[in-house]
C-alpha positions, 0 to 999 in steps of 0.5 A, spaced: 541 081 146 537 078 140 534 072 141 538 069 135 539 061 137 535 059 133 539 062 127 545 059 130 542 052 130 543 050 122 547 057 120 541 059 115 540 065 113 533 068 114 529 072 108 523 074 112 527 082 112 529 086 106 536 084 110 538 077 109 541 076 116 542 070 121 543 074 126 535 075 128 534 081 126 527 080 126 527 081 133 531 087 134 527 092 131 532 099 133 537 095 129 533 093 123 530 100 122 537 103 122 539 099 117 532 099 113 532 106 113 541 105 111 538 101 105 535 106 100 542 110 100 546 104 099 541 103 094 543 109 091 550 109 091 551 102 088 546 104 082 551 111 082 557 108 083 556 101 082 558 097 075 558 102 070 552 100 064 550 093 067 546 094 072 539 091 068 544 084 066 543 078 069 549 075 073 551 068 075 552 071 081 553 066 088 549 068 094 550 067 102 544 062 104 548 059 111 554 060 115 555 052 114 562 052 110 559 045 106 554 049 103 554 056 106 553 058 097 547 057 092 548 060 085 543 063 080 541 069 075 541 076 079 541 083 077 545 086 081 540 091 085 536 085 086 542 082 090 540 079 097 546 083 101 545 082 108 548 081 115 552 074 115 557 072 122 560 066 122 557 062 129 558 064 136 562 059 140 559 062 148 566 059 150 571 064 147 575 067 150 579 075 149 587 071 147 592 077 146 593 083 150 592 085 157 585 082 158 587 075 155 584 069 159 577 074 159 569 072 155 570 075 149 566 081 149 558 080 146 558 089 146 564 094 146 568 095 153 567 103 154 574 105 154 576 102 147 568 105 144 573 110 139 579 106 137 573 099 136 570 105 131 576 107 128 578 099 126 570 098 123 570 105 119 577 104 117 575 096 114 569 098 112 571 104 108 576 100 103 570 096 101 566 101 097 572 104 096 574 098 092 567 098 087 568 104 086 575 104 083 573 097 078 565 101 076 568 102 069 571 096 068 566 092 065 566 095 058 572 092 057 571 085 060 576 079 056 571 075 057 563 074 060 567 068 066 571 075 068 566 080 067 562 075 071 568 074 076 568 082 077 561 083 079 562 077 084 567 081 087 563 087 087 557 084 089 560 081 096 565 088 097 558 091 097 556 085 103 562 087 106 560 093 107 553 092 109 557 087 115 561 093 118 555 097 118 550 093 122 557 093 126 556 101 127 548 101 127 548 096 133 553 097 137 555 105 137 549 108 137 548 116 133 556 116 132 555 110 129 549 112 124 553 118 123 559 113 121 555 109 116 552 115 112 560 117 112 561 111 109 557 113 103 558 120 102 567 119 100 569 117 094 575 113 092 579 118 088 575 124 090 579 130 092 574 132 097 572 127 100 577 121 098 578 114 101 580 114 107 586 109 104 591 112 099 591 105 095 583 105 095 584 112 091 588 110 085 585 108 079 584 101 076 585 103 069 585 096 066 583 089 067 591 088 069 591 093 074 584 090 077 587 082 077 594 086 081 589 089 085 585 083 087 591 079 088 595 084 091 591 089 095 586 083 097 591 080 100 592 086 104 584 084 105 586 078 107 591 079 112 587 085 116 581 081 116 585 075 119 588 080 125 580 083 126 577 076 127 582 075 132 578 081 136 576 080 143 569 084 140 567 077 138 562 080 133 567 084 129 571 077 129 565 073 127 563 078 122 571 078 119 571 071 120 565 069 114 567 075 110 574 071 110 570 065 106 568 070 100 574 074 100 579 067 098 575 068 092 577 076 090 584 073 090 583 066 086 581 071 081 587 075 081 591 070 081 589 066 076 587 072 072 595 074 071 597 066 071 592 066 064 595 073 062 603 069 063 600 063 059 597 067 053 604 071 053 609 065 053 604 061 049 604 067 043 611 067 044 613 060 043 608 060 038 611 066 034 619 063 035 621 069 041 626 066 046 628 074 048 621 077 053 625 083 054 624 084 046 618 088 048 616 091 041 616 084 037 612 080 043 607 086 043 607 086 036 603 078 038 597 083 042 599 080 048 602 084 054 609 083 055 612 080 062 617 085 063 610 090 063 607 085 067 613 085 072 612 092 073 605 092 074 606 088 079 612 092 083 607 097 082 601 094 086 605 091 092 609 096 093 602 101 093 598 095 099 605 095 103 603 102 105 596 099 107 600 097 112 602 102 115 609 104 120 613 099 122 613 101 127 607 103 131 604 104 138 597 105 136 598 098 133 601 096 139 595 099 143 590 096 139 594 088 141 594 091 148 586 092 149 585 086 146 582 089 138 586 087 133 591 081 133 597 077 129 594 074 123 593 066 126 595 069 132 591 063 136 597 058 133 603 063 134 606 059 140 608 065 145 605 068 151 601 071 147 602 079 151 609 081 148 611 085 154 618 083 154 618 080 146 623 084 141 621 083 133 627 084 127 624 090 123 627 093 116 629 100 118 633 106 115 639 108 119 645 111 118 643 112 111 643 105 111 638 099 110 639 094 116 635 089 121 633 091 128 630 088 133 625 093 137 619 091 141 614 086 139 608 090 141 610 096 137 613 092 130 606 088 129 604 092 123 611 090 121 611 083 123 603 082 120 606 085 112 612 080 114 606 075 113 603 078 107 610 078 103 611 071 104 604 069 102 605 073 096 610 070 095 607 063 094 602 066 089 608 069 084 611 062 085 606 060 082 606 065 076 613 062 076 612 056 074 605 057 069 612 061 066 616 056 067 611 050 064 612 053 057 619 053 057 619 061 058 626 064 061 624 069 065 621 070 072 617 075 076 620 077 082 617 082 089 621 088 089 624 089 095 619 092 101 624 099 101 622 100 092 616 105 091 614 107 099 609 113 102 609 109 108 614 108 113 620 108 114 622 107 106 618 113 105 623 118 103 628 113 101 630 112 094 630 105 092 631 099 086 627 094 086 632 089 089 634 094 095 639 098 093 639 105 095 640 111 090 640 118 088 633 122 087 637 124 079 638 116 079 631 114 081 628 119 076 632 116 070 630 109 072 623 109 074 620 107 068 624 101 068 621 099 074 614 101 073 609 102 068 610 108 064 604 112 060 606 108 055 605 102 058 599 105 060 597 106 053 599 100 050 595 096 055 589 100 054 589 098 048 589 091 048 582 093 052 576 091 047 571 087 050 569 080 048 562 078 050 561 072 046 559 067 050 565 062 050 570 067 047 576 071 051 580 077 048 587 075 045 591 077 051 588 072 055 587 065 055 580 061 058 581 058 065 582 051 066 575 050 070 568 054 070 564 057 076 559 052 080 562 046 075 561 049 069 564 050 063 569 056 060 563 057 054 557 058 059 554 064 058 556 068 065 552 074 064 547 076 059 548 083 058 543 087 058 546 094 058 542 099 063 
């Protein structure tokens, strides 16, 4: 154990190594030359594979300088290879305890329980390979940013994904030895989208052609980042818990920003409309006419987007999800506010299943239904986002509104991977599935005509036509702030 107290203290982040860490990595030397002779690859990769053409701008970017959530951030100009990445864990309350599974009531765990070494690895490598993975797929998107606030917002989103990937390294580096080691260069070496050497995920391997994919993609796929980070901060492993506990803190920003990001392409949709005297939305050609994208090709994108993160999910119907609960790895999302025992063995879960040629309700055992009952979660907390889409539509008088598509559309994972099905859950024909899946996703068409809207506005204060400013700045200041200043590499 480090001698670390004093880091706890105040929650600073000490920048005496070339790490930024709060974890006194100055006194652990094996450690700290693992991750300093990790660093130059980092390096590499990012320079590699990092925001394509911007890596000499610089970028109003924020950076971790405490754990203390009243002022745990400071703000200022950065170039991106400069950025102080570094290994930051939400306090540690000596008093925890392991608060699921068969080992609850236990200390939670300060270093990894020999039998659970393979599957604690498995859970770190996994998490840690989205976020590379997620830099990767956005890395050209800056050539076409609608604004300097979203291509700022971009590489902010970058920038922390990269952090969290440094936080599951030390993970691997610390506590798995030359496994580890070996994990941690495997984390540089796949690509997202690389037909041989992809992406663990099949989410992280898709492409991120336009800024509306990426606002979908932080909206949607970051939530599923959200809601699996949630579960591992449940973890009796109390490093991965205070590691998955402060990336929580940055990563409610990556879904603001896809969030407001598809609330001020609805605002700017519905206010061309209005202006241009277009009641119809699903008049597609007059409303793309305006040069802005129209709700029915946002409505698919977002049909597109949900349906690729349910599958991050994975079955339903799970036992290694039940023995990762079990062994104390991975809980419930909020598991500690979850008024039950807290165990499962004799607990039942209503799970969507494919019976019969049927879709229907089923009760199975709780233990075995986690990864059912945490997408539960994540779609209900979906939902309360596109309720807020809906009332940005509905505010401009707009009558239409968007819609989760049912969790059978559009699945290759699970038990609704081989059924065909419309977005509002009604089972079809493959013949009938081919016919319709234009209308239910983007075509290459719709492709096209968003790539089209894809010009890059990089005046200061200036945003894309497809796009309205943001109500309110980054750090308090203004929609006309110059963000980045670019200076292409």
């Amino acid at each position: 154990m480090t001698n670390s107290s004093a880091a706890y203290v105040d929650g600073a982040v000490d920048y005496s190594t070339n790490i930024p860490n709060n974890i006194g990595l100055v006194n652990d030397a094996r450690v700290l030359k693992a991750l300093e002779q990790w660093h130059p690859g980092y390096l590499d990769w990012w320079n590699q594979m990092g925001p394509e053409g911007f890596q000499a701008s610089d970028v109003y970017l924020r950076t971790a300088v405490s754990i203390d959530p009243k002022g745990w951030a400071q703000f200022g100009y950065v170039k991106m290879p400069d950025y102080r990445w570094g290994i930051l864990l939400a306090p540690q309350d000596p008093n925890r305890l392991v608060n699921f599974g068969a080992s609850k009531g236990e200390k939670a765990w300060q270093d990894v329980p020999g039998e659970h070494r393979a599957s604690l690895r498995r859970l770190i490598v996994i998490q840690g390979d989205t976020e590379p993975a997620s830099v990767e797929q956005q890395r050209h998107l800056g050539a076409t940013a609608p604004s300097l606030y979203d291509l700022r917002n971009l590489f902010q989103v970058n920038v922390e994904e990269g952090r969290h990937l440094w936080a599951m390294v030390y993970l691997l580096q610390k506590f798995f030895g030359r496994d580890g080691r070996e994990e941690a260069e495997g984390l540089l070496q796949r690509r997202s989208g690389d037909p041989d050497k992809p992406r663990m995920l099949g989410a992280f391997n898709e492409a991120t052609p336009d800024w509306l994919s990426f606002f979908m993609f932080t909206f949607f796929t970051d939530r599923d980042g959200k809601m699996q980070l949630e579960s591992l901060a449940q973890s009796g492993f109390d490093p991965l818990s205070r590691s998955c506990r402060f990336m929580l803190t940055e990563e409610a920003h990556h879904m603001f920003v896809g969030e407001t990001g598809i609330g001020r392409v609805l605002e700017r949709t519905c206010e061309a409309m209005k202006k241009a005297g277009i009641e119809d939305p699903h008049d597609t050609a007059k409303v793309r006419a305006l040069g802005v994208i129209d709700l029915p090709t946002i409505q698919k994108k977002a049909n597109l987007h949900f349906s690729l993160s349910l599958d991050l999910f994975g079955s339903e119907v799970s036992t290694n999800a039940a023995n990762f609960y079990n062994a104390g790895l991975k809980g419930r999302f909020m598991e500690t506010k979850i008024d039950d025992d807290h165990v499962l063995t004799n607990a039942t879960y209503p799970v969507l299943k494919f019976v019969d040629g049927q879709i229907r309700m089923v009760d199975e055992p709780a233990l075995t239904a986690l990864n059912m009952r945490l997408r539960d979660d994540y779609v209900k907390d979906c939902q309360g986002g596109v309720g807020r889409w809906n009332k940005v539509i509905e505010k401009t008088g707009v009558n239409f509104q968007l819609k989760l598509p049912s969790v059978a559309f559009h699945r290759q994972i699970g038990e609704f991977a081989r059924v065909e099905a419309s977005p509002d859950g009604k089972l079809m024909t493959e013949a009938d599935w081919i016919r319709m899946r234009d209308q239910w996703l983007p075509s290459s068409e719709d492709g096209e005509f968003i790539r089209s809207l894809m010009r890059p506005c990089w005046e200061i204060g200036q945003y894309a036509p497809w796009i309205a400013p943001p109500k309110v700045g980054i750090d308090s200041k203004g929609a006309d702030f110059e963000y980045v200043a670019i200076h292409r590499a």
